[in-house]
DRENGUPA-253399 format. One record per atom (N, C-alpha, C): residue number from 1; chain; atom name; z, y, x. Coordinates in nm, 3 decimals, m for minus. Example, Ala and Ser with C-alpha at 12.3 -4.5 7.8 and 13.67 -1.06 7.14 Angstrom:
// residues 2
 kese nuke torti       Z       Y       X
    1    A     N   0.780  m0.569   1.319
    1    A    CA   0.780  m0.450   1.230
    1    A     C   0.780  m0.330   1.320
    2    A     N   0.708  m0.225   1.285
    2    A    CA   0.714  m0.106   1.367
    2    A     C   0.787   0.003   1.290
//
This chain:
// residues 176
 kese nuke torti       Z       Y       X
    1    A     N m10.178  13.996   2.445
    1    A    CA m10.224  13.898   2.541
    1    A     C m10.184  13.756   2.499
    2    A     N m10.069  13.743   2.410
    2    A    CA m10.007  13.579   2.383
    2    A     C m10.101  13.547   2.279
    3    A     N m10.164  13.630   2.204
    3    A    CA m10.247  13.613   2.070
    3    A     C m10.413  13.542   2.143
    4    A     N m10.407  13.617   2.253
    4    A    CA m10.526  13.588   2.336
    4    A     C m10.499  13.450   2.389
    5    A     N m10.453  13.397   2.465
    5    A    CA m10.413  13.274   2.521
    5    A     C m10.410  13.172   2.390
    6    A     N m10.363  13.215   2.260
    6    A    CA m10.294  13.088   2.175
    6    A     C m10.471  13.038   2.139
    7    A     N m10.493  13.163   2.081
    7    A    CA m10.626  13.154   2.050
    7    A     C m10.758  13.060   2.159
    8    A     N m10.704  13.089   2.265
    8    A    CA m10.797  13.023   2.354
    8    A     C m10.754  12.880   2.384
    9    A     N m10.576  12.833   2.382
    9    A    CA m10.583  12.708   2.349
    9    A     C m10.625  12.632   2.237
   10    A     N m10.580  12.707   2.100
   10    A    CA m10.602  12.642   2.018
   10    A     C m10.824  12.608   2.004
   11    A     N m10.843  12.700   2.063
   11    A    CA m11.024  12.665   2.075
   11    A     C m11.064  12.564   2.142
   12    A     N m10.944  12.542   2.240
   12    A    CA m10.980  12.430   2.354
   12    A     C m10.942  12.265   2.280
   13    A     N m10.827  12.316   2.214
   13    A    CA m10.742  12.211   2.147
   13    A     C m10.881  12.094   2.038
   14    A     N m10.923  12.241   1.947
   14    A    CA m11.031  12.166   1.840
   14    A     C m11.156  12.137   1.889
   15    A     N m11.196  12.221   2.012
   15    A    CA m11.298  12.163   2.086
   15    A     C m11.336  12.017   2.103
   16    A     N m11.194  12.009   2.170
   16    A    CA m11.157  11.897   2.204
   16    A     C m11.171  11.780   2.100
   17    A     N m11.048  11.777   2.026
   17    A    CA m11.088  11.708   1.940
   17    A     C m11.199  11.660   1.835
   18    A     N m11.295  11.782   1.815
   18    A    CA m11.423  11.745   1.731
   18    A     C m11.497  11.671   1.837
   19    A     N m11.493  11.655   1.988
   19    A    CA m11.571  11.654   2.062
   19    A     C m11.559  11.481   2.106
   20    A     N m11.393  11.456   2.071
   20    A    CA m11.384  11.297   2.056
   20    A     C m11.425  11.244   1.911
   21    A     N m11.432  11.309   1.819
   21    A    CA m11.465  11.291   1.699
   21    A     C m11.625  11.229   1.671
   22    A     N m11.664  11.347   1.770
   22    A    CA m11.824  11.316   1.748
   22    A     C m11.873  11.207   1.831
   23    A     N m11.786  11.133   1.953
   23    A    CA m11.805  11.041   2.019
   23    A     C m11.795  10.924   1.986
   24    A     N m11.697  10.894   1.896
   24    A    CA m11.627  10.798   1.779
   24    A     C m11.764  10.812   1.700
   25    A     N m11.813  10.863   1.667
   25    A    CA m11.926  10.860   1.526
   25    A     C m12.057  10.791   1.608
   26    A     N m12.074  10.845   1.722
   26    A    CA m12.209  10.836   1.797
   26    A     C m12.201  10.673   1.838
   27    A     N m12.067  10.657   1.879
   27    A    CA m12.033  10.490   1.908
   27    A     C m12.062  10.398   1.773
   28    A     N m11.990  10.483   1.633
   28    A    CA m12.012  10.385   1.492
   28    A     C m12.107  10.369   1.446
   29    A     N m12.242  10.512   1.505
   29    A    CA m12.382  10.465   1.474
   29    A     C m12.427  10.352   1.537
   30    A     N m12.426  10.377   1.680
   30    A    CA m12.478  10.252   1.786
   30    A     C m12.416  10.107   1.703
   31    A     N m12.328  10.108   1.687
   31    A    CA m12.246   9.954   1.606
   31    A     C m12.362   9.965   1.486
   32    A     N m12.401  10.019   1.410
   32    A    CA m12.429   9.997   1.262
   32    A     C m12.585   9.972   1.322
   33    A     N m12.628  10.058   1.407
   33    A    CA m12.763  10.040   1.464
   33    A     C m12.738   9.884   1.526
   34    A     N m12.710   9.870   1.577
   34    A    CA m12.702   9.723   1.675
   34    A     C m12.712   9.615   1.550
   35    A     N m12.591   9.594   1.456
   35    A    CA m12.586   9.529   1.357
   35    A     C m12.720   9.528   1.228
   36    A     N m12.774   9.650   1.183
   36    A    CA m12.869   9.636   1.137
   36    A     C m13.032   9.571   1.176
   37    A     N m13.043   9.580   1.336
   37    A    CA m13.112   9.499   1.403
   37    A     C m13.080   9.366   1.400
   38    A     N m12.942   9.329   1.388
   38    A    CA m12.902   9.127   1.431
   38    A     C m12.928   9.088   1.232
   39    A     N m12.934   9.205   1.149
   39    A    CA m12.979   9.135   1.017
   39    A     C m13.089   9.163   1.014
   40    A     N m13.201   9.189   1.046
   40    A    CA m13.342   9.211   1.063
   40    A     C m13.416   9.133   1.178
   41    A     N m13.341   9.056   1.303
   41    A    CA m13.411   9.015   1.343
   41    A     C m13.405   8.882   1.288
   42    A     N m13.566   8.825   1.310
   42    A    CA m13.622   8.681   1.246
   42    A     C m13.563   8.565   1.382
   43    A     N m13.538   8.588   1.499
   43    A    CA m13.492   8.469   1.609
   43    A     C m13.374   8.454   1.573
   44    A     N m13.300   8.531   1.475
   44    A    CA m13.163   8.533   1.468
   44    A     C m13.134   8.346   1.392
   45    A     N m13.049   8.267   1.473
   45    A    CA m13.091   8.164   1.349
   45    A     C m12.918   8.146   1.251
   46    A     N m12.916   8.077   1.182
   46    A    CA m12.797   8.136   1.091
   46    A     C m12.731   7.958   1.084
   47    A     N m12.581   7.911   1.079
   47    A    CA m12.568   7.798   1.048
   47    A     C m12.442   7.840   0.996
   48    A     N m12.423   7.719   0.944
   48    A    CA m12.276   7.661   0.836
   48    A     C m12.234   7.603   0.859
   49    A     N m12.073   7.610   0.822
   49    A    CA m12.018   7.453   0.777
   49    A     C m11.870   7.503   0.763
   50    A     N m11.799   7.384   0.680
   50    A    CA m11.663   7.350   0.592
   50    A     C m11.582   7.313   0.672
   51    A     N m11.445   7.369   0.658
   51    A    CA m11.380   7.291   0.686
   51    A     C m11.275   7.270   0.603
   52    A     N m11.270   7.138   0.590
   52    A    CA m11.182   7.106   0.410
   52    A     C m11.016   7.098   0.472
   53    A     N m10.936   7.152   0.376
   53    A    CA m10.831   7.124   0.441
   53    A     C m10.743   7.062   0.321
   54    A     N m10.625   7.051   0.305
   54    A    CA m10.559   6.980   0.219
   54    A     C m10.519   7.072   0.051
   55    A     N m10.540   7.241   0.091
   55    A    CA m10.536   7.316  m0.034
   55    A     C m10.665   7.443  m0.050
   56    A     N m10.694   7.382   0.064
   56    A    CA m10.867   7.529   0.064
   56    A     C m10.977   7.437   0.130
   57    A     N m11.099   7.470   0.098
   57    A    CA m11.243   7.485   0.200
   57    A     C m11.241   7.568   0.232
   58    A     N m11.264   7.619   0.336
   58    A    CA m11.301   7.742   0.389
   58    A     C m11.427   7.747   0.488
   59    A     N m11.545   7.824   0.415
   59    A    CA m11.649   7.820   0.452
   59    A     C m11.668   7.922   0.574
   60    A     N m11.772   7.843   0.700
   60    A    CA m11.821   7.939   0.810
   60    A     C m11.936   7.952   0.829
   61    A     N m11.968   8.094   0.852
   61    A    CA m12.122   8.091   0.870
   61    A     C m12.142   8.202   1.005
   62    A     N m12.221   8.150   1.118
   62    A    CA m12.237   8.211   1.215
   62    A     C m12.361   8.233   1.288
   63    A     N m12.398   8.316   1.327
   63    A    CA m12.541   8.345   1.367
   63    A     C m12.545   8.349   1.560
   64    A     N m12.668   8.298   1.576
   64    A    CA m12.718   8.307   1.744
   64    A     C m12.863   8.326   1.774
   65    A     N m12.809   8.452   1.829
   65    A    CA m12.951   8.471   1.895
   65    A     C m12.943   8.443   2.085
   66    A     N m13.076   8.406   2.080
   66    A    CA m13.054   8.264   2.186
   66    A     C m12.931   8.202   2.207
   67    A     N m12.859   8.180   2.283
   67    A    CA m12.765   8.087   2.333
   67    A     C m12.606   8.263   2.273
   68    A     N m12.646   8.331   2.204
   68    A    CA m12.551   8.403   2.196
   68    A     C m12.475   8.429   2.083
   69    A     N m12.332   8.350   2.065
   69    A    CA m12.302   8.398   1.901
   69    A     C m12.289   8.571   1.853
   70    A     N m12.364   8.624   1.765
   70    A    CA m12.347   8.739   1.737
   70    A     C m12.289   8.747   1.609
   71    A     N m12.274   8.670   1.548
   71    A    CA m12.206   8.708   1.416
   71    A     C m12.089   8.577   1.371
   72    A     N m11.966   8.612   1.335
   72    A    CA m11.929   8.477   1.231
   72    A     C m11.853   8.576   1.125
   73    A     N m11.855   8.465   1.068
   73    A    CA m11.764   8.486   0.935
   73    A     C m11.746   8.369   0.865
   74    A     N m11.572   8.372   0.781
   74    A    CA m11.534   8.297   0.712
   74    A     C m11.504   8.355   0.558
   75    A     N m11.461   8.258   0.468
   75    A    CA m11.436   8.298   0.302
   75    A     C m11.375   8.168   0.283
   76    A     N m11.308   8.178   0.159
   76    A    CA m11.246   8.096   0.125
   76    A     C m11.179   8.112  m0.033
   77    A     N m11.146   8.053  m0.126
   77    A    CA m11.063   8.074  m0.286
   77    A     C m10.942   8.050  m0.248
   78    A     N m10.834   8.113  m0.363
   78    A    CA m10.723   8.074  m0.328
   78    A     C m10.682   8.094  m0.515
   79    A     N m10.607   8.007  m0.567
   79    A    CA m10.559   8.068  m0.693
   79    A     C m10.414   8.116  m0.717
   80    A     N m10.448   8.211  m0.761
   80    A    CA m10.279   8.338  m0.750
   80    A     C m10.265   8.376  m0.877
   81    A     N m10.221   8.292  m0.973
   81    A    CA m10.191   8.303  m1.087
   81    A     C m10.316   8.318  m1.176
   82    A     N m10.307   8.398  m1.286
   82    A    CA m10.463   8.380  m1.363
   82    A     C m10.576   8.455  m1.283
   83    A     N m10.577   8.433  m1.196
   83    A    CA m10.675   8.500  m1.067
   83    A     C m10.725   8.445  m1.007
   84    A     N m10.838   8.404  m0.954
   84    A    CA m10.918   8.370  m0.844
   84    A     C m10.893   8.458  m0.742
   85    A     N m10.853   8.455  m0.592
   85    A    CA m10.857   8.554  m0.458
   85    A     C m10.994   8.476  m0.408
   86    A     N m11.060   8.571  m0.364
   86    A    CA m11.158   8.497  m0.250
   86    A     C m11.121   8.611  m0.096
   87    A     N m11.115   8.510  m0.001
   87    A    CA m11.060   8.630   0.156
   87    A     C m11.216   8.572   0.210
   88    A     N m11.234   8.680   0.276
   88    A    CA m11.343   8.704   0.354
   88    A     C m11.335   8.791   0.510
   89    A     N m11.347   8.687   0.598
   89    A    CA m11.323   8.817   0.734
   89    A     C m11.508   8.756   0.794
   90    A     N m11.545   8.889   0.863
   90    A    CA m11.640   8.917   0.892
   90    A     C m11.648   8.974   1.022
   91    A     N m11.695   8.935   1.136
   91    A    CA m11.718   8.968   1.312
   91    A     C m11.887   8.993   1.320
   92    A     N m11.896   9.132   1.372
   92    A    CA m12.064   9.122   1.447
   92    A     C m11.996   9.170   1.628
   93    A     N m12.034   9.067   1.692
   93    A    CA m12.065   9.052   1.866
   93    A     C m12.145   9.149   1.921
   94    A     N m12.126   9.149   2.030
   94    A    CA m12.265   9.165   2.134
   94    A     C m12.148   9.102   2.278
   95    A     N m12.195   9.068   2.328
   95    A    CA m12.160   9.025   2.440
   95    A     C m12.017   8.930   2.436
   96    A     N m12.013   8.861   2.343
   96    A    CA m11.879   8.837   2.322
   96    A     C m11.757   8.875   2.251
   97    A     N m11.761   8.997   2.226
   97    A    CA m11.692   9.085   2.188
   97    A     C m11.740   9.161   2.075
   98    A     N m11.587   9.161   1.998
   98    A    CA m11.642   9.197   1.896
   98    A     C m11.636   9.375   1.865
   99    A     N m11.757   9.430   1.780
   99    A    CA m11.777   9.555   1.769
   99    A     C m11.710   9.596   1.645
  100    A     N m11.781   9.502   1.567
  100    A    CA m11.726   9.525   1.453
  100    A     C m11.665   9.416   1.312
  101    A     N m11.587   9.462   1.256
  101    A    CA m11.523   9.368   1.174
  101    A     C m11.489   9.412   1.012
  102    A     N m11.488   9.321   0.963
  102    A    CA m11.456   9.359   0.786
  102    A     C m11.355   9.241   0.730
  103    A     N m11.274   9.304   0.674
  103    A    CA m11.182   9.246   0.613
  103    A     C m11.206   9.264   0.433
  104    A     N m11.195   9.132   0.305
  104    A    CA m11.176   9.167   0.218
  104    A     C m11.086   9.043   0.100
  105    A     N m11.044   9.119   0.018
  105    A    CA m11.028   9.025  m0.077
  105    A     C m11.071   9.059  m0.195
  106    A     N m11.106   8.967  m0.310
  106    A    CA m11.133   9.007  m0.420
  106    A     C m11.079   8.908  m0.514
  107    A     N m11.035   8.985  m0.595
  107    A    CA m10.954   8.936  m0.731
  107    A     C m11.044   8.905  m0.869
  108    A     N m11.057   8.802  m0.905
  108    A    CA m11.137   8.777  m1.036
  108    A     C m11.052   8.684  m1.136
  109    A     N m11.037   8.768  m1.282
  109    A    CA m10.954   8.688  m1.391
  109    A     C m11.044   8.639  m1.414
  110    A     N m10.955   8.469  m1.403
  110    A    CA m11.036   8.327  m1.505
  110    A     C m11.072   8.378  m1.616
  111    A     N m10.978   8.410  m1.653
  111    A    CA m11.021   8.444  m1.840
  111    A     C m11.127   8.538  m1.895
  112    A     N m11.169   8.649  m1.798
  112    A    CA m11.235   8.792  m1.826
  112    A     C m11.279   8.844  m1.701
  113    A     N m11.424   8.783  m1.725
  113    A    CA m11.511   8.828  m1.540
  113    A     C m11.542   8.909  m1.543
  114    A     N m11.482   9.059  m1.630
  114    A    CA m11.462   9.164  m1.573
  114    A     C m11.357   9.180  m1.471
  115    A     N m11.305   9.167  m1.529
  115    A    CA m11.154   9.169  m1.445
  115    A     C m11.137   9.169  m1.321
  116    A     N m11.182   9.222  m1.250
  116    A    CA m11.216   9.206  m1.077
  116    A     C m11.080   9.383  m1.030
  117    A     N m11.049   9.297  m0.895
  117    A    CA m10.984   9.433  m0.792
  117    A     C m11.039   9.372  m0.681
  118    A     N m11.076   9.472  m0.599
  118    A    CA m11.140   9.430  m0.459
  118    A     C m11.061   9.529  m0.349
  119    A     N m11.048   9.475  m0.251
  119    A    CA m10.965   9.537  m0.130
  119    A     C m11.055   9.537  m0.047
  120    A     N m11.129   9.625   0.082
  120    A    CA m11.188   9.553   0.208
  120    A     C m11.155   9.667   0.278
  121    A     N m11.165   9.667   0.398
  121    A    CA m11.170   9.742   0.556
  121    A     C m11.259   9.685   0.640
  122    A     N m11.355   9.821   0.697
  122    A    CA m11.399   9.779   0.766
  122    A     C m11.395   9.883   0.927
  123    A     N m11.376   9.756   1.034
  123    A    CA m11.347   9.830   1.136
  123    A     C m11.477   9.884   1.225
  124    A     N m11.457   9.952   1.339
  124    A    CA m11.578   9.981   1.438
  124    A     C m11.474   9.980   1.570
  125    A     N m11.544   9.899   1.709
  125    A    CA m11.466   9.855   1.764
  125    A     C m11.503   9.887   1.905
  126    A     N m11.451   9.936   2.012
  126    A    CA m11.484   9.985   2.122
  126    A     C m11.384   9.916   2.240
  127    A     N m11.400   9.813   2.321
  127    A    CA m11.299   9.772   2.392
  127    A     C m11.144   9.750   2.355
  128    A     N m11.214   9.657   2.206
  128    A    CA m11.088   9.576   2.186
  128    A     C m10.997   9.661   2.075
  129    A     N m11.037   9.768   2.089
  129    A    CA m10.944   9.914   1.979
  129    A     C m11.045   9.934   1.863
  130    A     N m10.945   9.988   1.805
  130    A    CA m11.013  10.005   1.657
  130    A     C m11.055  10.191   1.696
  131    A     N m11.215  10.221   1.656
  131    A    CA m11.227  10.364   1.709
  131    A     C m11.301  10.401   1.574
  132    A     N m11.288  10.356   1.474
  132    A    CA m11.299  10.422   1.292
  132    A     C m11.295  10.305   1.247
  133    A     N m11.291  10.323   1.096
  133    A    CA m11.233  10.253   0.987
  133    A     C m11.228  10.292   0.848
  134    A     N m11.246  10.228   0.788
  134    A    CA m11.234  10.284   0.628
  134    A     C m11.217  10.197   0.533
  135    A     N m11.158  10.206   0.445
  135    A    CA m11.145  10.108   0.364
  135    A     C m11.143  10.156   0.197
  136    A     N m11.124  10.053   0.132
  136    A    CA m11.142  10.080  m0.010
  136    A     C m11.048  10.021  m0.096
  137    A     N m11.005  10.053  m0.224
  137    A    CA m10.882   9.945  m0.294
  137    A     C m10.758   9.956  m0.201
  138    A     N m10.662   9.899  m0.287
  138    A    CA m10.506   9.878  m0.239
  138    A     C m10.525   9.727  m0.151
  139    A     N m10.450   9.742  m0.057
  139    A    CA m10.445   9.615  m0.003
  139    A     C m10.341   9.642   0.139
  140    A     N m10.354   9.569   0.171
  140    A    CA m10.292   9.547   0.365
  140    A     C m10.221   9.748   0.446
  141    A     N m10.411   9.782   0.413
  141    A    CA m10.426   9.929   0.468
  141    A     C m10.353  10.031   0.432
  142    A     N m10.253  10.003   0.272
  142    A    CA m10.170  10.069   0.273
  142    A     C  m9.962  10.073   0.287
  143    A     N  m9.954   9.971   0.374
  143    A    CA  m9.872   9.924   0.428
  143    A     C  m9.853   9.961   0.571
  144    A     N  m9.740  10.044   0.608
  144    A    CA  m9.742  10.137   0.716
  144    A     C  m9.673  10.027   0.855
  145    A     N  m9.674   9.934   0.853
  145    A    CA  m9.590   9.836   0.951
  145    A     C  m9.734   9.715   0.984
  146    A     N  m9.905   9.747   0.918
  146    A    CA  m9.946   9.640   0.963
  146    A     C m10.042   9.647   1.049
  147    A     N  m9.984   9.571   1.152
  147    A    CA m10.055   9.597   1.285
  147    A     C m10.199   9.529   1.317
  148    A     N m10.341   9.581   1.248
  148    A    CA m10.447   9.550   1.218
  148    A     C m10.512   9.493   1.356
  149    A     N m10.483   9.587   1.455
  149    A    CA m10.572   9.528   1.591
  149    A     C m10.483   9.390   1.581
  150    A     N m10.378   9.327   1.597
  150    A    CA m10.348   9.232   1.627
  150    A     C m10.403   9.146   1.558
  151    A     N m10.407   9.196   1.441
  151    A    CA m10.442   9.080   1.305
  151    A     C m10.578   9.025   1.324
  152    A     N m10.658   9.175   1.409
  152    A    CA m10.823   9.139   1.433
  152    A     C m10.806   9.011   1.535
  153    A     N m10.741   9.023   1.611
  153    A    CA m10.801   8.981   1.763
  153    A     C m10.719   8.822   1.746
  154    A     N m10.630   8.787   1.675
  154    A    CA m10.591   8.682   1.576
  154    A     C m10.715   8.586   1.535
  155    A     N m10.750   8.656   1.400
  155    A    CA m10.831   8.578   1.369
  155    A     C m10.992   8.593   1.435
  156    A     N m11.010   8.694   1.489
  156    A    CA m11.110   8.657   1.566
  156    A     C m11.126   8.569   1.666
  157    A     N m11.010   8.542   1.793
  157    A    CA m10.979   8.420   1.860
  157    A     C m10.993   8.278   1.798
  158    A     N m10.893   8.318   1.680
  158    A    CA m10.921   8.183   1.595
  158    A     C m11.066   8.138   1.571
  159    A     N m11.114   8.207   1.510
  159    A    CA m11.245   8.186   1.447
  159    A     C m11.347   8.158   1.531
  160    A     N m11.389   8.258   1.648
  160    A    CA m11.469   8.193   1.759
  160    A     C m11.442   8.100   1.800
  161    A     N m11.327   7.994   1.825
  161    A    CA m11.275   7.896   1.859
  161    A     C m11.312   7.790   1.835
  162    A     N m11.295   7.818   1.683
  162    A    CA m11.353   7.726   1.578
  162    A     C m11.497   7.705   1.552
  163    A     N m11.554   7.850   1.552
  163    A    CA m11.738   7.841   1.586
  163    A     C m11.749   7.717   1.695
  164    A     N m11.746   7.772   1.834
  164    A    CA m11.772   7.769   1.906
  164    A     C m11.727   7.596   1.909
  165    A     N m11.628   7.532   1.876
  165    A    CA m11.605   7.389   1.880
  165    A     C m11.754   7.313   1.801
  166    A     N m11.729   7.358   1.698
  166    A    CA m11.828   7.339   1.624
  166    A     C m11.969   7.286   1.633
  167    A     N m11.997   7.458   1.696
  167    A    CA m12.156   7.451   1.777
  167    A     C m12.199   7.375   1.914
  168    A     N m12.106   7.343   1.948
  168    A    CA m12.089   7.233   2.093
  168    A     C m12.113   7.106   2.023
  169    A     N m12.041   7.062   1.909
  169    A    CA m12.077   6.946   1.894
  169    A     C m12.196   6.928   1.751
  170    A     N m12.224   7.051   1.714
  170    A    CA m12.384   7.066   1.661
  170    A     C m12.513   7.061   1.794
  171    A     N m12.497   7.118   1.901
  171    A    CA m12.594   7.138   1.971
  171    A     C m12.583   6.960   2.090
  172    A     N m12.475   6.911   2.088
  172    A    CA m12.489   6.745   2.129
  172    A     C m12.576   6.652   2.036
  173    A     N m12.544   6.619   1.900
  173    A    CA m12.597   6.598   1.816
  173    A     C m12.785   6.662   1.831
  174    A     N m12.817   6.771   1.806
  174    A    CA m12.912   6.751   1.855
  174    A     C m13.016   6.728   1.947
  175    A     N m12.913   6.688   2.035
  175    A    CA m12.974   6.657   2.197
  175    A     C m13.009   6.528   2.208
  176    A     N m12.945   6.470   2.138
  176    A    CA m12.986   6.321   2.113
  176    A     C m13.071   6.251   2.022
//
């Protein structure tokens, strides 16, 4: 009878779990579906701009469809010995909020443009939590102390901030 019971938790147990598993996937389609529509649609309109600072540019580029930011992202160089770094973080919206996010860096020797290592992660995002993820290369992700949701919601604050200043005083400018 205990063989009977274990058996019937443990059925309930993996049930279970494949059953959040497959909910997590059905949510990362809807994200990739949603996102593959905001790069296919033509109203989507796309803008730029620099902001120079005293040892980087760091370029932004953010997208709105109607009055709604759905996408930003920043990049930037950095030189780390005979290396070029370029960092790249990447936000797709819907309502404000972000779904999904990508993190990367990539390494290129001055001397030999083969020479490349690339790091990225990319998240899928459900009320603020990270609900899959994957990544590629050594980087951040394999460091057991780094606390990624924070790091998201960091520079994502930041960065909409910065959009959003931005586009207020892009959309005055053309009012006049």
């Amino acid at each position: 009878m205990k063989k009977f019971f274990l058996l019937l938790f443990l059925f309930f147990l993996f049930g279970f779990a494949y059953s959040q598993t497959t909910a997590e996937l059905k949510q990362k389609k809807s994200i990739d579906y949603y996102s593959d529509a905001i790069e296919k649609d033509k109203s989507v309109k796309k803008y730029k701009f620099t902001v120079i600072g005293s040892d980087k540019n760091i370029l932004y580029k953010y997208e709105k469809k109607s009055n709604e930011i759905v996408k930003i992202s920043r990049n930037w160089d950095e030189k780390d010995g005979d290396y070029k770094a370029t960092y790249s973080y990447d936000f797709v919206m819907k309502n404000e909020s972000k779904i999904y996010a990508q993190e990367g860096i990539t390494y290129q020797n001055y001397n030999d443009s083969e020479d490349i290592s690339i790091w990225n992660v990319k998240f899928w995002l459900k009320n603020d939590k990270v609900i899959f993820t994957t990544s590629l290369g050594h980087g951040k992700t394999e460091m057991d102390d780094w606390d990624y949701e924070k790091e998201l919601k960091e520079n994502f604050n930041y960065m909409l901030k910065t959009v959003k200043n931005y586009d207020n005083k892009r959309m005055l400018i053309e009012k006049k």
